[in-house]
N, C-alpha and C positions, 0 to 999 in steps of 0.2 A: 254725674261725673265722678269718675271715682278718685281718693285720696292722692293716688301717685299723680294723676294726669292732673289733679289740682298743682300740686307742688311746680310741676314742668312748666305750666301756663304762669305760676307766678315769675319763677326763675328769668322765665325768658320773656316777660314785660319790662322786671329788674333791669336787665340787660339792656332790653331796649332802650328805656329811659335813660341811663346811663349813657349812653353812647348819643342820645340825641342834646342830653347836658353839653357835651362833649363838641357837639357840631355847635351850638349856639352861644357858649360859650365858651371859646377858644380856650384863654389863660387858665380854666379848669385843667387841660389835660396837658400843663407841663412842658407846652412847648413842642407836641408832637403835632404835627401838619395835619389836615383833613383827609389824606387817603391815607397818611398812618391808623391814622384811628379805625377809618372801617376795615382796614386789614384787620386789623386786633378786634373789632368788632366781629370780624366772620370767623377769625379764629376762635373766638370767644363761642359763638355761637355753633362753629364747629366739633367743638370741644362737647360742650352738652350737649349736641347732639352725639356726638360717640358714645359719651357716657350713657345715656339712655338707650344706644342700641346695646351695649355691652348687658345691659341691665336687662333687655327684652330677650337677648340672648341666654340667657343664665337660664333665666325661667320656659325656656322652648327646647326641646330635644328634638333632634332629630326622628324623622315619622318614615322611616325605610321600615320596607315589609321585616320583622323576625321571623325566618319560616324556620319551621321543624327539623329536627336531625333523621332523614329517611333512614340513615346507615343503622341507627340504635334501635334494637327490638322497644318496641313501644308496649307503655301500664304494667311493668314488670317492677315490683317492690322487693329492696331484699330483709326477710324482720326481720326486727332490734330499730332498724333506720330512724325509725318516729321516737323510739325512747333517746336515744342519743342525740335528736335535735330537743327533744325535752329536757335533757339533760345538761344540756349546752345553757340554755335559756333559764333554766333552775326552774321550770313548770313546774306548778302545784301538783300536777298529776303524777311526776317521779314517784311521791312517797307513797300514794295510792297503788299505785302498780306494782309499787316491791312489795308491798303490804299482803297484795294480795299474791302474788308467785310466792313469798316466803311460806304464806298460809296454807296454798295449794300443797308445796315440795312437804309437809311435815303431814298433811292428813293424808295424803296418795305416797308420798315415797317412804317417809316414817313411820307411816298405819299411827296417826293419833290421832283422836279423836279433835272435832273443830274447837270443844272448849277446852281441850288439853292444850290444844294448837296458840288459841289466843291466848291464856293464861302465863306460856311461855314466851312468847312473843311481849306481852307486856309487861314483865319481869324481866326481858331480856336472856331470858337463860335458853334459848334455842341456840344459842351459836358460842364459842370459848372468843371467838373473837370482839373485843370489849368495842371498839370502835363500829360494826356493825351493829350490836347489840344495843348499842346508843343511838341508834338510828329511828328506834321504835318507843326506845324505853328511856326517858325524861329523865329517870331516876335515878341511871348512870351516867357517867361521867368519863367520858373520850378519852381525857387526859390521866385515865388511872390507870394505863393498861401497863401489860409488863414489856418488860424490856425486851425480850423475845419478838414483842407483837410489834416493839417498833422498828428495830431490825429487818425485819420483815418489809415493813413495807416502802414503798416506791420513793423515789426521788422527789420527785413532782408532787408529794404530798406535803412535803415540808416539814414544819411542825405544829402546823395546827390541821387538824382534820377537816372543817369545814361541808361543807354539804353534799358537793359534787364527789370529794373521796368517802365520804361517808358512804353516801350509795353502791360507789364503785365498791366500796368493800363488803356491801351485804350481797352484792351480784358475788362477791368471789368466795363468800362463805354458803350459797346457795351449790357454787360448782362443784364447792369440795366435796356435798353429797354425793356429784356425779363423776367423781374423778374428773373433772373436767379443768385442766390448766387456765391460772386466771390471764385474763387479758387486760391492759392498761389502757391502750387506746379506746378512746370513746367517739371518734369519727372517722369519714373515710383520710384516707392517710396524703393524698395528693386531692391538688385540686381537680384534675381531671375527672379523677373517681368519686367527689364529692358532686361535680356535675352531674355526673351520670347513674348515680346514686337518690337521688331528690326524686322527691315524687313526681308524676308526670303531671305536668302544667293542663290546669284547667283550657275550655277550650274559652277564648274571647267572644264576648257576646256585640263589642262597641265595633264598627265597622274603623273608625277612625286608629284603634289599637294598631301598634303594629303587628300584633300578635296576632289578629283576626283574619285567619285564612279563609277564603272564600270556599262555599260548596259548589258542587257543579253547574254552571249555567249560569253561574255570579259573578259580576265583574267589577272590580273595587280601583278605582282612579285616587293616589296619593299626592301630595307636595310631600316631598322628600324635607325639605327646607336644609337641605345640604349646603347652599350657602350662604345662610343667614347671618357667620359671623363675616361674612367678610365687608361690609357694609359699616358696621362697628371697625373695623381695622383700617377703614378707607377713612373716617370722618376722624378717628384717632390720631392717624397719620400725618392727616393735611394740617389737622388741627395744633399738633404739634411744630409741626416745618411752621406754618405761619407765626406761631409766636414766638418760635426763637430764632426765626429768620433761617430755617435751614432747608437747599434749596432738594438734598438727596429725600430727605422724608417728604417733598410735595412730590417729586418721580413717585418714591412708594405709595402715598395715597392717589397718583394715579392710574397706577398698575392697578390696586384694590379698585377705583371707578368703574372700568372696564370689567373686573371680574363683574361688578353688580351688574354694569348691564348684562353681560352674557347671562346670568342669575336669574335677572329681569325678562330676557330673553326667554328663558325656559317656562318662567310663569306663566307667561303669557300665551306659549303655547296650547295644543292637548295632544296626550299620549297621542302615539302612534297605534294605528289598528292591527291589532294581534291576529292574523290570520292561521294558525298552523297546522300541520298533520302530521301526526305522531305516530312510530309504527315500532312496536317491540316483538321481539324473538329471544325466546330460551331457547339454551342447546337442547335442552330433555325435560320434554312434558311429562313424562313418568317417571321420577328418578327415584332411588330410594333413600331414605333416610339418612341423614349423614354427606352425601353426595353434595358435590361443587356444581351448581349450576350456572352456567354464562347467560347471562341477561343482554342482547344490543339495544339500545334505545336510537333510532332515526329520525330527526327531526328538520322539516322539510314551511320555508315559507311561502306560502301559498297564496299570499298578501302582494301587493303591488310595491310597498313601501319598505326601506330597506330599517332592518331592526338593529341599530348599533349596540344595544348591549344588553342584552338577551339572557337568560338564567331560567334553568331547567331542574326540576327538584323531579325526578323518577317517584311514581306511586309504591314504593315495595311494600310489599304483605306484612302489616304489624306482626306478622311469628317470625320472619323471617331475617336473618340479620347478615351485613354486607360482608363479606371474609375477606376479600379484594377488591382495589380502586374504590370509587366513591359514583354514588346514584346523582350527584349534580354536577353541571358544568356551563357556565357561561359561554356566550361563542356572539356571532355579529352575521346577520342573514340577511343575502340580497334576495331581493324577490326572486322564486322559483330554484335557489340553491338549499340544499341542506347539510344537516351534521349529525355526524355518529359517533356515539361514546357506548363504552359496556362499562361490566361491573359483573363482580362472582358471589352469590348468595350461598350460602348453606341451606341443602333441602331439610324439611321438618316433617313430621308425619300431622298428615290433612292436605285440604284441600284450599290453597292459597289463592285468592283473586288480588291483583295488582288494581292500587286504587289510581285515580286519575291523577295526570301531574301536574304539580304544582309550577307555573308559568308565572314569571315576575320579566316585564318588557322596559324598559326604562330610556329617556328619550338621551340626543347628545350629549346634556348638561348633568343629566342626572336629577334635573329639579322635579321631574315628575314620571311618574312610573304607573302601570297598568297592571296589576294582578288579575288571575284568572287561570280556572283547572281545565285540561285539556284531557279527551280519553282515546285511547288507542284507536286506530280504525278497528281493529280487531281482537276481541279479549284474549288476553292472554293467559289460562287456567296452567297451573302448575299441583299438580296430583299427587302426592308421595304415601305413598301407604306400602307397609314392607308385604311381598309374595305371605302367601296366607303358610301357616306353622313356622315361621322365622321367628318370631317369639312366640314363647308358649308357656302357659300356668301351671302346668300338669299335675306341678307340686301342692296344689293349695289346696288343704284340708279344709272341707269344708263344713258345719255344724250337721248334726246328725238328726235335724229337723228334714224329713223325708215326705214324700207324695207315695203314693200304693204302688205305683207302677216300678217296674223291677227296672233297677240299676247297678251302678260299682258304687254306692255309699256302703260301708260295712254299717246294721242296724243293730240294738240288742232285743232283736225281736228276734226266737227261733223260728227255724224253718229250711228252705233250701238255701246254700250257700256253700262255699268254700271253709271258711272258718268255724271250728267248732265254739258250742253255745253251750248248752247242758243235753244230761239222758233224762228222759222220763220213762213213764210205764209204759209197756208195749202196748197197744190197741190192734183189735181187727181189723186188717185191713193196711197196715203198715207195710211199705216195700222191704221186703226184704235186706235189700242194700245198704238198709239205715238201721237194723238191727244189731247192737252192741256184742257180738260170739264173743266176745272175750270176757263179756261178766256171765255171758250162758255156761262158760265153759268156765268160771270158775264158781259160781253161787250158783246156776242152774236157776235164775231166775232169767227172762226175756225184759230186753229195756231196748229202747230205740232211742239214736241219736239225734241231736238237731243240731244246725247248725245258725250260722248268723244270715238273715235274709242280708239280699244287697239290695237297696232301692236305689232309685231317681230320685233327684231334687229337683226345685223349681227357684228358681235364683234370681232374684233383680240385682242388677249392679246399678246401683246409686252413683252417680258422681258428683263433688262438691264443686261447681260452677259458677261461685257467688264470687262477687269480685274481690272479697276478703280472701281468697283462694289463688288469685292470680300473684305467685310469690316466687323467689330464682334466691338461689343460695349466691349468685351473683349475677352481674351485669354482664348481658348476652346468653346467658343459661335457659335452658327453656322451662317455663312457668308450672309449678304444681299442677296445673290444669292439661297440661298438655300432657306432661307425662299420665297423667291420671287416664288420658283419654287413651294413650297407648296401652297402659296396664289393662285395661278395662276390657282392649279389644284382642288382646292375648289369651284373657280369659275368660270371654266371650267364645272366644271358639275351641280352650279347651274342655270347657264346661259341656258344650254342644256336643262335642265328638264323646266324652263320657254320659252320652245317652241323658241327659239332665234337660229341662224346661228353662231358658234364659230369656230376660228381660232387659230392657236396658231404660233409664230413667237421668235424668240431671235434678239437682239442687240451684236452680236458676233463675232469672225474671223470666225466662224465654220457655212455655209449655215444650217439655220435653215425653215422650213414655212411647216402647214399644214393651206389649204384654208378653210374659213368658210362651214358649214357644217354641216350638224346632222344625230342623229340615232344611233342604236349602236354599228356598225362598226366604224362608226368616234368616237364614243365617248371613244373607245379601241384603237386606231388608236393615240389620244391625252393624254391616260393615257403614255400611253407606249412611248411614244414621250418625255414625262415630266419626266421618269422613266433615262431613259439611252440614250437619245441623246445626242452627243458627245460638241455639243454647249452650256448647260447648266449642264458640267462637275463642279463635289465638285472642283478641282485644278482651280486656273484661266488659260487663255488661253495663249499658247504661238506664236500663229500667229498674225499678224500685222491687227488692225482692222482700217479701212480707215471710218472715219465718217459720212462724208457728202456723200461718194458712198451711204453708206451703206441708207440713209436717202433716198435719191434719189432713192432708188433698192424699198424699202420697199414702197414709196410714188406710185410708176408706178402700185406695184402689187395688192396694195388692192383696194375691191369693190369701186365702188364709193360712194354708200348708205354705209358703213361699219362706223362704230367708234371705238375706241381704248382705251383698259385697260392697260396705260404702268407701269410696275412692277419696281419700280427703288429707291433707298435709296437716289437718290436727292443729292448725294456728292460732284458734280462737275459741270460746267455749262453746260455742250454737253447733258446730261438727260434733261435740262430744256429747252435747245434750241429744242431739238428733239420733245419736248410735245407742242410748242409754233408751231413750221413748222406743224404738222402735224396738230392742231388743227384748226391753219388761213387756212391751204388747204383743207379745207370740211371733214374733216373725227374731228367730235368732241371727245375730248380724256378728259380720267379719270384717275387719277394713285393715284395708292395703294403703299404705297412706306415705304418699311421699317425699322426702326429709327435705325442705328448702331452707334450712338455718345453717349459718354457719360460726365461727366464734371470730371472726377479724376485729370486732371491737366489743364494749361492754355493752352495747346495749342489742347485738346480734348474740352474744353468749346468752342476756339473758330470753331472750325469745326464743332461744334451743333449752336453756333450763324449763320453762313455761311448757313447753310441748312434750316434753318427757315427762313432767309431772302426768298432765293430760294422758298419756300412753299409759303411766302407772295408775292413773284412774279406772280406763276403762278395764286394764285385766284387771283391777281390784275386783271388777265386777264379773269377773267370768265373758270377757268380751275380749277375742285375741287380737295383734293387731301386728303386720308385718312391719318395721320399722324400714321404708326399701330408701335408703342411703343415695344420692346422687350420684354417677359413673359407674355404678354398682347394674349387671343385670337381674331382671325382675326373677327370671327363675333361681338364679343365683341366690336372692334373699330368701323365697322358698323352699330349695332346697334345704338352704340351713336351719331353717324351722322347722323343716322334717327331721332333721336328724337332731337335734333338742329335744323332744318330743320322745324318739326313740330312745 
């Protein structure tokens, strides 16, 4: 027997005895008459018993399904989000992490060496700002800074520095390397956008959560216990009227009687049987990118039994996100009647399959309800892939690592070609055409020209497909991955059309690879690879992705002549280290990599500091990298690297 349930057992013997004192000895209670007493005696016992529902209730939540938000693109993170909840919490990991992006920005953007880096770093002298610099360095002292520095800084810092502005301020001496305007805010700014900013919630493993959505073919019977308090409000009520004699509070505890039974009523029951057929229509199964799509959902009871309160959660495609109206809607179905709602999705590039919907049946009371996913009669696929040369690469220079076979790469091997290379000595047998007349006819010596061969490359395009890769410069934005997948397939086929050998590969749990190749079997062969391959899925991945295997797999399989287009937003070190392995191992790499940071608060500023350092790592190394900006188009960033260049 447990402690509480002892105390109650005593309480109410207490009671008992008391009250039966009471009966057998009268002049005990004062003069009050024998049905006085057990009134006061049920009130009495009324009373505890309220208090102990009130007390059952406190400790019991309500167990209504939580289902998921269909309308929010789902597993989209924006970095910084993790350091600002660290931040918030004063996580031991903040000073680690500055520690090490200060370390990064001064070897990669400074060019110092790592023991120049930390020597400065713990003497403090990497930054004029003292209160930064005391961040690292024990030795200084926050409160010596100049007048200037305190002028300078924010409201909300006060006058003492503390931890949190501490940080904030070596995030803002980090920016100044980049010209980057400091930011104050260190969370989302409303709560909405902190909602919808959080990382996306584990899936529930307990059937009894309300958070545990069923899979298909599962069907999950709840108690709601939606009217658990009203039971405590009945026993409270009466309880009270009876001891102070008041006859409107025993009306209101019997108003609350009645709720219970109705309450009791539904317990008692079991759901009603979910029969339904579900039938959806897009306006356009092929639409292109960008494009409004209309979605009808029909929902028809097919069940004998009439459903009073009904709730329908639409499957929409985790890439895809609602623009207009909302994918749920409640409604009340007599058998053989049904109901129609829409909703306007934005198209994305890929191949979207709509998941089964989410069905929550609930009975008159509401005391108990039937979850369970229902799937269309007929699937509903949704296609968007833009007409083939609607976007295109054309611009992307690509490394001068070549195959024999002739192409448009300019080489600095002489030979045939457009562009001149050097003269050498004339030999027998030289065409005519390629003899130099103008040094014949001035030295009267014979020299033949050569010029620069053009070859073919053989090009894997890598993409970074790892769930540390699924990332939106904000909420509703589409994910590093997806745009990667687009870049990918732009210059997949400008690569093809300039006579070149392409591959296509993921950095994923999911075996990705098609071998360099051309033609237009292969070039169908890689659309459609980029379309709906399971590895380069909208959702991020749920299997275990092993890194360095994966490095190792990919290093054995490619040609040896091949070089690499790796597609990656550069948000973490394993992308940089991956571009660095494969570049020192003969295969020369380029990446396109695209910018999902943005600076709304300090801890999104410093994740775009962090990525730029990264960027200045790898051209440290002779490794170029497109910096392709979100709303920005891909040749557009191209372009402008071509004329840099020039």
């Amino acid at each position: 027997m447990s402690r509480q349930r002892t105390i109650w057992v005593v309480v109410g013997v207490l009671t008992a005895a008391v009250g039966l004192v009471f009966v057998f000895v009268p002049r005990l209670a004062g003069g009050l008459t024998t049905s006085q007493m057990l009134i006061t005696l049920v009130g009495l016992l009324a009373l505890l018993q309220g208090v102990r529902a009130v007390n059952a209730r406190r400790n019991e939540k309500r167990r209504e399904t939580d289902p998921p938000d269909p309308e929010i693109r789902a597993g989209v993170e924006i970095p910084g989000d993790d350091f600002d909840r660290a931040l918030a919490t004063r996580s031991p990991t903040v000073r680690d992490r500055l520690e090490t992006a200060t370390l990064a920005v001064m070897t990669h953007h400074d060019d110092l060496s790592e023991t120049e880096a930390c020597d400065r770093l713990d003497r403090g002298t990497w930054t004029d700002d003292t209160l930064a610099a005391a961040f690292f360095s024990p030795e200084i002292d926050p409160r010596g800074e100049s007048e200037s520095s305190r002028l300078q800084r924010p409201e909300w810092l006060g006058g003492e520095p503390g931890v949190i502005g501490q940080a904030r301020q070596v995030v803002w001496a980090l920016a100044n390397r980049f010209d980057l305007d400091p930011v104050s805010t260190s969370a989302a700014e409303t709560d909405e956008d902190r909602r919808k900013t959080l990382p996306p919630r584990e899936r529930a493993t307990d059937t009894d959560d309300p958070a545990y959505i069923p899979v298909l073919a599962e069907t999950i019977d709840r108690q709601t216990k939606r009217w658990m308090g009203v039971s405590a409000f009945a026993l409270l009520a009466g309880a009270v009227g009876i001891l102070v004699r008041e006859p409107g509070l025993l009306l209101v505890a019997v108003i609350g009687i009645a709720l219970t039974a109705y309450a009791a009523f539904g317990r008692s029951g079991t759901p009603a049987p979910v029969d339904l057929v579900l039938e959806r229509a897009v306006s356009e199964e092929r639409p292109a990118p960008g494009d409004e799509v209309k979605v009808t959902v029909t929902v028809r009871n097919a069940g004998d039994t009439t459903l009073s309160d009904l709730r329908v959660l639409d499957g929409v495609p985790p890439a895809l996100t609602v623009v207009d109206g909302t994918a749920r809607r409640g409604m009340g179905l007599r058998p053989g009647k049904e109901h129609t709602f829409s909703y306007t999705v934005a198209a994305e590039y890929g191949t979207h399959a709509f998941q089964p919907s989410l069905v929550i049946a609930r009975d008159v009371t509401g005391e108990r309800e039937r979850v369970r996913r229902i799937e269309a009669d007929e699937e509903t696929p949704l296609s968007c892939h833009p007409p083939s040369g609607t976007e295109r690469a054309d611009d992307l220079e690509l490394r001068t690592q070549t195959t024999p076979h002739v192409g448009r790469i300019t080489t600095d091997i002489g030979g045939s070609g457009v562009e001149f290379h050097a003269t050498r000595e004339y030999q027998p047998g030289d065409p005519l055409s390629l003899i130099d007349w103008n040094r014949l006819a001035r030295t009267g010596q014979l020299a033949t020209l050569e010029f620069r061969e053009e070859r073919a490359a053989a090009v894997m395009l890598a993409i970074d497909a790892r769930t540390e890769a699924y990332l939106a410069s904000s909420v509703g934005e589409r994910s590093a991955v997806a745009r990667s997948v687009e870049a990918a397939d732009a210059t997949f086929e400008a690569l093809l059309d300039q006579d070149n050998r392409v591959g296509l590969t993921a950095l994923s749990p999911e075996p990705c690879w098609l071998a360099p190749g051309g033609g237009s079997a292969h070039r169908a062969r890689g659309r459609q690879l980029l379309m709906d391959h399971p590895a380069l899925s909208k959702s991020p991945p749920e299997g275990v992705f092993l890194g360095s295997i994966q490095v190792a797999r990919l290093r054995r399989r490619l040609p040896s002549d091949a070089q690499v287009v790796l597609f990656s937003p550069l948000c973490d070190e394993y992308s940089v280290e991956v571009a660095k392995t494969l570049d020192a191992g003969s295969h020369r790499v380029t990446v396109i990599s695209p910018n999902p940071t943005t600076e709304t608060t300090v801890g999104r500023q410093l994740a775009r500091i962090e990525r730029l350092a990264r960027i200045a790592a790898l051209r440290r190394v002779g490794i170029p990298v497109h910096d392709w900006a979100a709303g920005n188009a891909l040749a557009l960033t191209l372009a402008q690297a071509e004329r840099v260049r020039a």
